[in-house]
py3Dmol code that shows the C-alpha trace and the ligand (Angstrom):
import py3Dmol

protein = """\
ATOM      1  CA  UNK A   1      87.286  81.819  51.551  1.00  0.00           C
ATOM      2  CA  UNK A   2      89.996  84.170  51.202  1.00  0.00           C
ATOM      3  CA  UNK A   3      88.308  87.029  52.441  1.00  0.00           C
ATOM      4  CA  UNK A   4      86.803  85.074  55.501  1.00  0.00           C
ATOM      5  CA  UNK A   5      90.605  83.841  56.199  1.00  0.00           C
ATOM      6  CA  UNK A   6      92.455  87.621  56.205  1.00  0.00           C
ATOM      7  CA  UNK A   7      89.371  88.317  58.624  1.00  0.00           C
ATOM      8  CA  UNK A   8      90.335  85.945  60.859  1.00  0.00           C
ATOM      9  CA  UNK A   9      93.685  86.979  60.734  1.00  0.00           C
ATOM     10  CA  UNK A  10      93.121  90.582  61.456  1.00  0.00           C
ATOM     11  CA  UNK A  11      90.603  89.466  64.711  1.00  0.00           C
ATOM     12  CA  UNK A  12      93.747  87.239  65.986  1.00  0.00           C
ATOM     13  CA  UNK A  13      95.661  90.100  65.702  1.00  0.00           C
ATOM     14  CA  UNK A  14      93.421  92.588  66.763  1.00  0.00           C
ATOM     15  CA  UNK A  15      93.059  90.092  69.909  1.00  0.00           C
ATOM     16  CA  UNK A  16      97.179  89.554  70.545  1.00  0.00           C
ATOM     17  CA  UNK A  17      97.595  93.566  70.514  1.00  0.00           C
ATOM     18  CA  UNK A  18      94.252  93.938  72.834  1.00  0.00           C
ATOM     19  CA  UNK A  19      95.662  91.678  74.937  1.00  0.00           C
ATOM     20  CA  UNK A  20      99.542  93.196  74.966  1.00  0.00           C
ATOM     21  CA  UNK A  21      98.271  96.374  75.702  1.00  0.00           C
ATOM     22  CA  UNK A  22      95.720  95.262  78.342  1.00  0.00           C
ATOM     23  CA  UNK A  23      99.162  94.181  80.349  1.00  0.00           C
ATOM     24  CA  UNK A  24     101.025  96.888  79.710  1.00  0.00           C
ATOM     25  CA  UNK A  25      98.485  99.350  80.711  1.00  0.00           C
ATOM     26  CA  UNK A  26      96.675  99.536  84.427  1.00  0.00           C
ATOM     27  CA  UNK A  27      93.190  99.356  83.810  1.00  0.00           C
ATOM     28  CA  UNK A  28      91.134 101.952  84.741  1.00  0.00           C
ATOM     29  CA  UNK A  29      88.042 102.157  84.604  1.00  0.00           C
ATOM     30  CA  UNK A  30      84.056 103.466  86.350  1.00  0.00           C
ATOM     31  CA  UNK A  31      81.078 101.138  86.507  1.00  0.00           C
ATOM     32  CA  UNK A  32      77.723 101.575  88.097  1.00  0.00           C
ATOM     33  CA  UNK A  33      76.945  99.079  91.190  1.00  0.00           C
ATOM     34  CA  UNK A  34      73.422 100.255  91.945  1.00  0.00           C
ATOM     35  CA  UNK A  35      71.752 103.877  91.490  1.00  0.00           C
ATOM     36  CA  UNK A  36      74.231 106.532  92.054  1.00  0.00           C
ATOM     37  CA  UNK A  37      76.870 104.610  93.267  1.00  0.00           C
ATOM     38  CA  UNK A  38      79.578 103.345  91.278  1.00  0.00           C
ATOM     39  CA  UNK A  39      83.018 101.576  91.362  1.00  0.00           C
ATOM     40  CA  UNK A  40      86.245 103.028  90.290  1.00  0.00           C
ATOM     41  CA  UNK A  41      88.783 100.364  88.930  1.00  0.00           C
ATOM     42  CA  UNK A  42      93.011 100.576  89.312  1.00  0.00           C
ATOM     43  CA  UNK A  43      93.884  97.249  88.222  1.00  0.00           C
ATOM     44  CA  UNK A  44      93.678  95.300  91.244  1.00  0.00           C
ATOM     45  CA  UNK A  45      92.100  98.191  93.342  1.00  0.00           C
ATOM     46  CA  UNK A  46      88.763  99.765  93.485  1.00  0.00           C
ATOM     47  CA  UNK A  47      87.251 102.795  95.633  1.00  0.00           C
ATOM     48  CA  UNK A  48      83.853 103.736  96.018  1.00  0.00           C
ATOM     49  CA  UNK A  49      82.374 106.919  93.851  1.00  0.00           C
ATOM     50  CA  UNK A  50      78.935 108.065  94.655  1.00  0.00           C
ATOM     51  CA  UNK A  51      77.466 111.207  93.396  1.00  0.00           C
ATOM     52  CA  UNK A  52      74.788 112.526  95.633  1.00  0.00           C
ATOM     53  CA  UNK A  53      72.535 115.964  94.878  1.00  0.00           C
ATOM     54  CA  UNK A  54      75.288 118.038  96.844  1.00  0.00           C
ATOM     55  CA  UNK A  55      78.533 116.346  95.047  1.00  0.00           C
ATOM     56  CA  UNK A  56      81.006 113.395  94.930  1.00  0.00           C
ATOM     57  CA  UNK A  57      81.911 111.594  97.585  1.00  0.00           C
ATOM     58  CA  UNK A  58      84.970 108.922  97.261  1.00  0.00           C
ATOM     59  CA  UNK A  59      86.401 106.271  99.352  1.00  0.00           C
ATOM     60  CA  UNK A  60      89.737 105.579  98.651  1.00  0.00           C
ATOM     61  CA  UNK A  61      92.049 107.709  96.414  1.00  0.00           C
ATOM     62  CA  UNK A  62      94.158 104.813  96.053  1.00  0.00           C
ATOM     63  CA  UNK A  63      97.247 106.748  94.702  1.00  0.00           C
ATOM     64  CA  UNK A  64      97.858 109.906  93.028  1.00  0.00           C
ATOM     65  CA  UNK A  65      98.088 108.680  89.598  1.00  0.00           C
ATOM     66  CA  UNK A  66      94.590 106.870  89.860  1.00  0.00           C
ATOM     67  CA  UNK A  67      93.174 109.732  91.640  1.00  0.00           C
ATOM     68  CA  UNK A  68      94.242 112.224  88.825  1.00  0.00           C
ATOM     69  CA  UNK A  69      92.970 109.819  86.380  1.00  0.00           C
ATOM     70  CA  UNK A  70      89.075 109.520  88.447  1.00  0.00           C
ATOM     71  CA  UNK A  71      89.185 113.072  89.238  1.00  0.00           C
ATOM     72  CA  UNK A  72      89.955 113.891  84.983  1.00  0.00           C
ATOM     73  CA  UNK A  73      86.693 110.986  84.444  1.00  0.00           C
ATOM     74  CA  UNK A  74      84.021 111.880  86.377  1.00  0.00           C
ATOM     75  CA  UNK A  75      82.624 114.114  83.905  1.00  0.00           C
ATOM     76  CA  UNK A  76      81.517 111.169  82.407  1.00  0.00           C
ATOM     77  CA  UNK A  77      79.153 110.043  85.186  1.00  0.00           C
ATOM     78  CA  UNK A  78      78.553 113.634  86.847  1.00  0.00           C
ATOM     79  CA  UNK A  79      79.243 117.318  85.992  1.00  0.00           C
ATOM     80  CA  UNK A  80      78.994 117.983  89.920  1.00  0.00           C
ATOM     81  CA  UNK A  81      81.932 118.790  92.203  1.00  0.00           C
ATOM     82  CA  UNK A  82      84.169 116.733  94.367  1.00  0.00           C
ATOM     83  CA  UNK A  83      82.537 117.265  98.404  1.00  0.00           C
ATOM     84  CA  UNK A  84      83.813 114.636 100.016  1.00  0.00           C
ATOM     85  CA  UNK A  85      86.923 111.994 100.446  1.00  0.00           C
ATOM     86  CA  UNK A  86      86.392 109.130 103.249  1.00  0.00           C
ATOM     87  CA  UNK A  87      89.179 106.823 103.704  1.00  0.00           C
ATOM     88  CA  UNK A  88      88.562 103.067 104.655  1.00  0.00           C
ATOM     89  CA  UNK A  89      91.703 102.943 106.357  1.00  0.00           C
ATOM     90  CA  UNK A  90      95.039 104.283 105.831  1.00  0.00           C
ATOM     91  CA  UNK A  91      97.177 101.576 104.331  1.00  0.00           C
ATOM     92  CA  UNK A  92      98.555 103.575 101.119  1.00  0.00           C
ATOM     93  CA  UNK A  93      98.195 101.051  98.818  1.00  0.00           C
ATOM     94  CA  UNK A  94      94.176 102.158  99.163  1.00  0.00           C
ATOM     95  CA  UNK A  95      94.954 105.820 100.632  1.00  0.00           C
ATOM     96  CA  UNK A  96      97.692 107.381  98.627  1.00  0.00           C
ATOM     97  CA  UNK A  97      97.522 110.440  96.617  1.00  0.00           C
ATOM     98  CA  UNK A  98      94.234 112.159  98.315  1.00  0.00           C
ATOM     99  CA  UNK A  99      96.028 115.838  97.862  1.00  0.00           C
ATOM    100  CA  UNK A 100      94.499 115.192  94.341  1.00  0.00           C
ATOM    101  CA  UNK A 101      90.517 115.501  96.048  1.00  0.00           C
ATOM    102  CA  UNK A 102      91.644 117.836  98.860  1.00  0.00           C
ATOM    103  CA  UNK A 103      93.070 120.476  95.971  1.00  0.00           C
ATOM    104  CA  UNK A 104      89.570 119.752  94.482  1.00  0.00           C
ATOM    105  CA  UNK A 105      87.755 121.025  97.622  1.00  0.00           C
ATOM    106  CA  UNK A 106      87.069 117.804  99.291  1.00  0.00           C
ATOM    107  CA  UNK A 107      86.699 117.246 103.131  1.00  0.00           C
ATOM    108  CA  UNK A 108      88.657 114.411 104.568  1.00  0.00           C
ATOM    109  CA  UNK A 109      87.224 111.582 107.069  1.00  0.00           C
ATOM    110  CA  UNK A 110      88.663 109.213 108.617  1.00  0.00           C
ATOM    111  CA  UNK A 111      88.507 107.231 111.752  1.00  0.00           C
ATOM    112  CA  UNK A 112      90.129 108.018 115.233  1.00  0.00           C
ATOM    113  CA  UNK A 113      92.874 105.694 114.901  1.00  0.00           C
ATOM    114  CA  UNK A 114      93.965 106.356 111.294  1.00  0.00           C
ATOM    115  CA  UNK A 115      97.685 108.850 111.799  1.00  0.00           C
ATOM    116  CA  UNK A 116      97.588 112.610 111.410  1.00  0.00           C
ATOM    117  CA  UNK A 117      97.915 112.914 107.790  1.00  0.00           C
ATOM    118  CA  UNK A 118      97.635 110.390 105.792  1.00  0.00           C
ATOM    119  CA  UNK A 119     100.269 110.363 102.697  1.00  0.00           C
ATOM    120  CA  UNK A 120     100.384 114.154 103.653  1.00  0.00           C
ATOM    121  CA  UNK A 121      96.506 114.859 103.493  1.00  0.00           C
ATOM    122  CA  UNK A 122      95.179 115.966 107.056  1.00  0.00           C
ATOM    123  CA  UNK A 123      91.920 114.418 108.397  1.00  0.00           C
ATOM    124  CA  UNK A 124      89.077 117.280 109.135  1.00  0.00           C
ATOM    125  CA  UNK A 125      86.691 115.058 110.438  1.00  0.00           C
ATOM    126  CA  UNK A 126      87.238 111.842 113.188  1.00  0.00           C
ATOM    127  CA  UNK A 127      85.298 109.397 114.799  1.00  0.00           C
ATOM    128  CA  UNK A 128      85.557 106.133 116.924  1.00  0.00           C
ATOM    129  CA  UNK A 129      82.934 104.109 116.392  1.00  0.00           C
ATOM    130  CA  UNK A 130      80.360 105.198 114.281  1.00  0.00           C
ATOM    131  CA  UNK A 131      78.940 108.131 112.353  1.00  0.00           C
ATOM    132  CA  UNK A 132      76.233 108.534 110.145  1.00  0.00           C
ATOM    133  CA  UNK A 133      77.044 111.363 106.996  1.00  0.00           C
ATOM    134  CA  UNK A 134      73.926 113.001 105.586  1.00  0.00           C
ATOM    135  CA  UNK A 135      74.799 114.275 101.952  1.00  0.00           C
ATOM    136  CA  UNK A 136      72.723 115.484  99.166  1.00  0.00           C
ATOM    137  CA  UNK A 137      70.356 112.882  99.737  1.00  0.00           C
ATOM    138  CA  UNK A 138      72.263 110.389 100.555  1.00  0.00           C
ATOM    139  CA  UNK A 139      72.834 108.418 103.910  1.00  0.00           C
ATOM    140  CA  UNK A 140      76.904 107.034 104.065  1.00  0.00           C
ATOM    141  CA  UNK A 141      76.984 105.088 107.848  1.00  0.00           C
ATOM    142  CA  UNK A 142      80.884 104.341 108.904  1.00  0.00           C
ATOM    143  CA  UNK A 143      81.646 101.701 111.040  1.00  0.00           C
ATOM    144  CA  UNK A 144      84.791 101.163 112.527  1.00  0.00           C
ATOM    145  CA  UNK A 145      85.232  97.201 112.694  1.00  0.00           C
ATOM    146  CA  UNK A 146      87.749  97.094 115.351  1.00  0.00           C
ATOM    147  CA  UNK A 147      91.676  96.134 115.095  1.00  0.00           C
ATOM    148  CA  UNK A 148      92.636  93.239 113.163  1.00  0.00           C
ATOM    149  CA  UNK A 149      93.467  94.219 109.417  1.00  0.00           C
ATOM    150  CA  UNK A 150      94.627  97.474 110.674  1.00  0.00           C
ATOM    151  CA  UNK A 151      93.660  99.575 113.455  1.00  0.00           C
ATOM    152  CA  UNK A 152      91.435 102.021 111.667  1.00  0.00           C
ATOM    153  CA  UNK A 153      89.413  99.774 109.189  1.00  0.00           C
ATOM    154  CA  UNK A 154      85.987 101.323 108.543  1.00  0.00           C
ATOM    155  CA  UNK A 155      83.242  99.645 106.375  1.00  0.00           C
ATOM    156  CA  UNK A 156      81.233 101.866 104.568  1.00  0.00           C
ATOM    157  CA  UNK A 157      77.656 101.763 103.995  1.00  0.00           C
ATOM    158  CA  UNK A 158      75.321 104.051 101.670  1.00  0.00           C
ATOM    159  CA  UNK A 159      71.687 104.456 101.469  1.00  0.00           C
ATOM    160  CA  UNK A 160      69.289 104.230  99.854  1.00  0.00           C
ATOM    161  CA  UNK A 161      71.413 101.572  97.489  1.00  0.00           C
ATOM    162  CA  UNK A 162      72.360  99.719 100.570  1.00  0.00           C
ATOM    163  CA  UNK A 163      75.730  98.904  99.520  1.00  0.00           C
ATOM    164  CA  UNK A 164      78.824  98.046 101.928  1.00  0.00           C
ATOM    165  CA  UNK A 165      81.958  99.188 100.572  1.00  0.00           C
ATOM    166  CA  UNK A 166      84.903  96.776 102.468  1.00  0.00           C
ATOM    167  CA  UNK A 167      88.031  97.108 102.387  1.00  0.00           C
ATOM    168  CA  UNK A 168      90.639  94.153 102.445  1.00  0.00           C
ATOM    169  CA  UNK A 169      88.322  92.619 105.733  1.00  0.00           C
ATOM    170  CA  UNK A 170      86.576  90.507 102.882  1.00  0.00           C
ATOM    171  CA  UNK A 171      85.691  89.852  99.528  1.00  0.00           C
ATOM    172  CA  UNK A 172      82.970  87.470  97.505  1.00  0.00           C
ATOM    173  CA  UNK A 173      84.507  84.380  96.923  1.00  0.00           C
ATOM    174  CA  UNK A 174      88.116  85.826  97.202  1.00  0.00           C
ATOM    175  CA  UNK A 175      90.755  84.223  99.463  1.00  0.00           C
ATOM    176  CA  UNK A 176      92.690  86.827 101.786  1.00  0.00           C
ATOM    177  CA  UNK A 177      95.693  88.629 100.554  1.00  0.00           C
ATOM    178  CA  UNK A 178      98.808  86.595 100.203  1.00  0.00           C
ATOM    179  CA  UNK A 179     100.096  85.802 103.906  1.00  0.00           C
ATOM    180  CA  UNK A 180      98.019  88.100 105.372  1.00  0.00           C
ATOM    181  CA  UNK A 181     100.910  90.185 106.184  1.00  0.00           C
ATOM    182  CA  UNK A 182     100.775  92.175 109.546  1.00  0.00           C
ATOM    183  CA  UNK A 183      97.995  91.710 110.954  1.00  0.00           C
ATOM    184  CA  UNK A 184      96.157  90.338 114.342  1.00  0.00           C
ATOM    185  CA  UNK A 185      94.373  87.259 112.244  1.00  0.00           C
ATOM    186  CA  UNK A 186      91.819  86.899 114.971  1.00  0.00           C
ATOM    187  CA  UNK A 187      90.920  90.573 115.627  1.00  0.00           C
ATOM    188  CA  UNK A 188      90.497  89.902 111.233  1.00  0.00           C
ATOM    189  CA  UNK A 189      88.053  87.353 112.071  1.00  0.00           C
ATOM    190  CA  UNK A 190      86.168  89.686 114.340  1.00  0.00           C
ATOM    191  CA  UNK A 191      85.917  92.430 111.736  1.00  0.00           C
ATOM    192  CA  UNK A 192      84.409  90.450 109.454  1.00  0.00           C
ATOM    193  CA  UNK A 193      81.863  89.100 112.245  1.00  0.00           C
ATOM    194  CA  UNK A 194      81.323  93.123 112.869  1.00  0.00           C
ATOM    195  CA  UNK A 195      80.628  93.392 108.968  1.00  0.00           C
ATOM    196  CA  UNK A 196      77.956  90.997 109.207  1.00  0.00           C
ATOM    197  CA  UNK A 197      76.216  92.724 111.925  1.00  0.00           C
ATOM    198  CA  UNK A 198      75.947  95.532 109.170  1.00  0.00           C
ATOM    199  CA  UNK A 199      72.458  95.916 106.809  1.00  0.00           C
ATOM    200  CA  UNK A 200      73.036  95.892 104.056  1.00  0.00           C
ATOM    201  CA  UNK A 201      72.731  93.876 100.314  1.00  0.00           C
ATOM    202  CA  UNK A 202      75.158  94.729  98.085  1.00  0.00           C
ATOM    203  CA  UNK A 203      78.861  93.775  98.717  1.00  0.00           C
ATOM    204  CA  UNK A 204      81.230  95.919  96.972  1.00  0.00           C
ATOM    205  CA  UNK A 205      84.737  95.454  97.504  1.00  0.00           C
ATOM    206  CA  UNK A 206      88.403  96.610  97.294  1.00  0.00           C
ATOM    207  CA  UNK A 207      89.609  93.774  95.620  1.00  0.00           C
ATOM    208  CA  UNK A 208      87.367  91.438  93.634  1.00  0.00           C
ATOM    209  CA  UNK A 209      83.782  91.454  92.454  1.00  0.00           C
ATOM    210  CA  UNK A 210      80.681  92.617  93.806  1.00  0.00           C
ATOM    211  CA  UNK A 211      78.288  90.198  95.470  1.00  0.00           C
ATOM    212  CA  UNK A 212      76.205  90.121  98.486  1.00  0.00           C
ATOM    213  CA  UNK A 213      75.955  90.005 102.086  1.00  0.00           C
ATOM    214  CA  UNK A 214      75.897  86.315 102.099  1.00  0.00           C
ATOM    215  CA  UNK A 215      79.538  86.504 100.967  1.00  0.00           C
ATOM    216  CA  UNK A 216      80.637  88.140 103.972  1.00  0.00           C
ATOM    217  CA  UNK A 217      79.863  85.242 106.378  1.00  0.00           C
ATOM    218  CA  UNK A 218      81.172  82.601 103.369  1.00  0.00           C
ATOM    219  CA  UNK A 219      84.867  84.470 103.614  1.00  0.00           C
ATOM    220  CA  UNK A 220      84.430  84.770 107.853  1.00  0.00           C
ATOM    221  CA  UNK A 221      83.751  80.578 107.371  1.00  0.00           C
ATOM    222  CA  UNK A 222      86.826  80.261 105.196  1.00  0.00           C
ATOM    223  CA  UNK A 223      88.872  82.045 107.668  1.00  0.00           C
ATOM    224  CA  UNK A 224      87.499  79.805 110.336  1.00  0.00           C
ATOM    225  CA  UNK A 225      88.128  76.525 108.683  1.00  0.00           C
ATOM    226  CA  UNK A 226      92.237  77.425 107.396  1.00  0.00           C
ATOM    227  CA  UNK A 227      92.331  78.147 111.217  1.00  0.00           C
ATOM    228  CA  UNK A 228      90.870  75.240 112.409  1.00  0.00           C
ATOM    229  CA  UNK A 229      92.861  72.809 110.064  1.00  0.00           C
ATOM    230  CA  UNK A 230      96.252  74.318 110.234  1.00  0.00           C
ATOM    231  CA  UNK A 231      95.808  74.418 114.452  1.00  0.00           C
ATOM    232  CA  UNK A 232      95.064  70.868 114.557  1.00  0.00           C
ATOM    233  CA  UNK A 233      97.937  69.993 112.205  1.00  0.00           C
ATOM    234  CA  UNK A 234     100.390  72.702 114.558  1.00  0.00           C
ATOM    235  CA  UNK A 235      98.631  70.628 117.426  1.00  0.00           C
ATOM    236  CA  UNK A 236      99.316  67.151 115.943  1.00  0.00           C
ATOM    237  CA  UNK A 237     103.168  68.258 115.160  1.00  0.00           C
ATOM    238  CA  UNK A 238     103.490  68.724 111.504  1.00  0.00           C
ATOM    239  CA  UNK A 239     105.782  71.734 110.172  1.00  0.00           C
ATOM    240  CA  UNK A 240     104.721  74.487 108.064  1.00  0.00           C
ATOM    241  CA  UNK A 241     106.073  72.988 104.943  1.00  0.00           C
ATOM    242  CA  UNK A 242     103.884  70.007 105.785  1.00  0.00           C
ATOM    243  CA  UNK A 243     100.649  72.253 106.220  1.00  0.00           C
ATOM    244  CA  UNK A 244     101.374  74.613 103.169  1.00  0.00           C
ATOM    245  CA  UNK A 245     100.927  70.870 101.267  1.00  0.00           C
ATOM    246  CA  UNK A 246      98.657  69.216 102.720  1.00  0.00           C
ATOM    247  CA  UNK A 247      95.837  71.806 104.078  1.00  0.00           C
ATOM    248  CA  UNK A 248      94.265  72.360 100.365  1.00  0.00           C
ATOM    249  CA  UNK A 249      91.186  73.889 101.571  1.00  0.00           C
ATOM    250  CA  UNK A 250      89.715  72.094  98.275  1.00  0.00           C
ATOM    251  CA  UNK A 251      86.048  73.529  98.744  1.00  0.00           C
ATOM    252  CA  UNK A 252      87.203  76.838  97.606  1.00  0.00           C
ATOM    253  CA  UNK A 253      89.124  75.527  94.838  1.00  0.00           C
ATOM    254  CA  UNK A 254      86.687  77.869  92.395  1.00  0.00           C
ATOM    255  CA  UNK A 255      87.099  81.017  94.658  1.00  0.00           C
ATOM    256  CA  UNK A 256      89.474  84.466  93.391  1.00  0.00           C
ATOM    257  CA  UNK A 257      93.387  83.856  93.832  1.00  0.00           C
ATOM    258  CA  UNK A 258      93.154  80.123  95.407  1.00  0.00           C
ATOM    259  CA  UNK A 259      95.857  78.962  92.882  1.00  0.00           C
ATOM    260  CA  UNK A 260      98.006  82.259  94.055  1.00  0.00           C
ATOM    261  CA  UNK A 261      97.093  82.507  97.460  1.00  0.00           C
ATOM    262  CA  UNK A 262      95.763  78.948  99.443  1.00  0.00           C
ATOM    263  CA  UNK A 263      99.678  78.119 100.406  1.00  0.00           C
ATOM    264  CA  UNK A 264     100.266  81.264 101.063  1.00  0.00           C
ATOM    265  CA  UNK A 265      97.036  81.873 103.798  1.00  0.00           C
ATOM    266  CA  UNK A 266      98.069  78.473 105.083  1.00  0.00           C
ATOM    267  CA  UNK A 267     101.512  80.196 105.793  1.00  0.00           C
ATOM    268  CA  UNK A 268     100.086  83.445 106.947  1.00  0.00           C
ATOM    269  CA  UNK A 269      97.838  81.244 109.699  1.00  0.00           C
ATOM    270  CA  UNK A 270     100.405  78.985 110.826  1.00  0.00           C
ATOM    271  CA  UNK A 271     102.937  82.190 111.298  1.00  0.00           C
ATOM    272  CA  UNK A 272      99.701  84.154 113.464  1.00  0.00           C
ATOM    273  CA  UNK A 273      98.949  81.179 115.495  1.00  0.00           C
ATOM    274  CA  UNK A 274     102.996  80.619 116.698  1.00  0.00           C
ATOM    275  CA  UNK A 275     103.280  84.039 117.022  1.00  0.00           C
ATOM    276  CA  UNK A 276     101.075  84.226 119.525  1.00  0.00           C
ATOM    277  CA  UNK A 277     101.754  80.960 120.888  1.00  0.00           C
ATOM    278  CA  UNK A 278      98.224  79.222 120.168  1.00  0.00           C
ATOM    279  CA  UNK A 279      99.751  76.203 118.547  1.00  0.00           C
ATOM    280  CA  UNK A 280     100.949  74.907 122.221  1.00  0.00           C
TER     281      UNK A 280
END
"""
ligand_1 = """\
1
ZN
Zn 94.893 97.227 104.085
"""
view = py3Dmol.view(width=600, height=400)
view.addModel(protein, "pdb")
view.setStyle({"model": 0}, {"cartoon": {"style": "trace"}})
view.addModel(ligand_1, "xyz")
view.setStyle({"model": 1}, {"stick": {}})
view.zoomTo()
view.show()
């Protein structure tokens, strides 16, 4: 009895001090999606690591820290060098700290529109619309899914696992960031339409968990609907403060960061609609 008790005691423990450390530290962290392609984890960020018969090539340093950290790890899923670093777009949130691959020998892509370095790293390689990268046996297509979330937004898709990599467009069963913060809302739409255009099966995103394609036209259909509901309510007179209460968008009530985020979208919407005078 007694023995059974102190071993509860010291799992309770064992569990408070997991769990103090798991917020104190940023978790980091590599997991396989499918084949050779794998997810690397900075707390609420992930880039895309796939290691193909010529090297590594990453999406998305994400900062310097987490780069130094990925670069100092991928021993553990490869011994082979660092070839290539493809940005997604060039918010640096996602595209700090890529110094840390260039030093390593990496070359840098990254679509027409993104600026001419990018947290100091300049880009070698540019396209507009699409390109198609053949690496060590891999096939990486880039699209550029117009402006909306940014102006130089690129999905990215690798063969033969068939997995998108998107970035902040979309995520399975995930609401959209916070207010959605800068950004042309209906040129967002669009992207996401552009993402479903794309072949592909496996959905592995930014932010969130993996899914599928199907999740891509469930968060375009979510985006839809918050628009729809908070235009009629502009249309019908009510305030902001009315909408951020009353447009619940209950059927995604089980979906990532609704508690966080659903006033906040509403918000977001309502702001993108006046601002470009749609609610008339
Ligand atoms: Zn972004």
């Amino acid at each position: 009895m007694l023995k059974s008790l102190i071993r509860v005691a010291v799992l309770v423990s064992v569990c408070l001090f997991a769990g103090v450390a798991g917020a104190q530290d940023i978790k980091r962290e590599i997991t396989k999606v499918a084949g050779d392609v794998y997810r690397f984890q900075n707390k609420f960020h992930f880039s895309l690591v796939t290691v193909t018969n010529d090297g590594i090539v990453i999406v998305d340093p994400i900062n310097a820290d987490a780069a130094s950290w990925l670069k100092d790890n991928l021993s553990t899923i490869t011994d082979k060098p660092i070839t290539h670093l493809i940005y997604s777009h060039s918010h640096l949130d996602h595209a700090s700290g890529g110094k840390v691959f260039v030093d390593a020998g990496a070359k840098v892509i990254a679509q027409a529109n993104a600026p001419d370095a990018i947290d100091g790293v300049a880009v070698d390689e540019r396209f507009d619309n699409t390109k198609t990268l053949e690496i060590g046996g891999k096939t990486f297509e880039l699209t550029w899914l117009g402006k909306g979330h940014g102006e130089d937004l690129i999905a990215v898709v690798v063969r033969p696992e068939n997995v998108a990599f998107i970035t902040d467009a979309a995520s399975p069963k995930r609401l959209p960031f916070r207010d959605m913060p800068r950004s042309d809302i209906d040129g967002w739409i669009n992207q996401v339409k552009k993402i479903e255009t794309l072949d592909f099966e496996i959905f592995a995103p930014a932010h969130g968990n993996v899914g599928v394609k199907a999740d891509a036209a469930d968060a375009r259909i979510y985006m839809e609907t918050l628009r729809e509901r908070v235009l009629a309510g502009l249309k019908s007179g009510s305030t902001v403060d009315e909408l951020a209460a009353s447009v619940k968008m209950e059927e995604y009530k089980d979906w990532l960061s609704y508690d966080n985020w659903r006033e906040l979208n509403v918000r977001g919407m309502a702001r993108f609609l006046k601002e470009t005078g749609q609610d008339k």
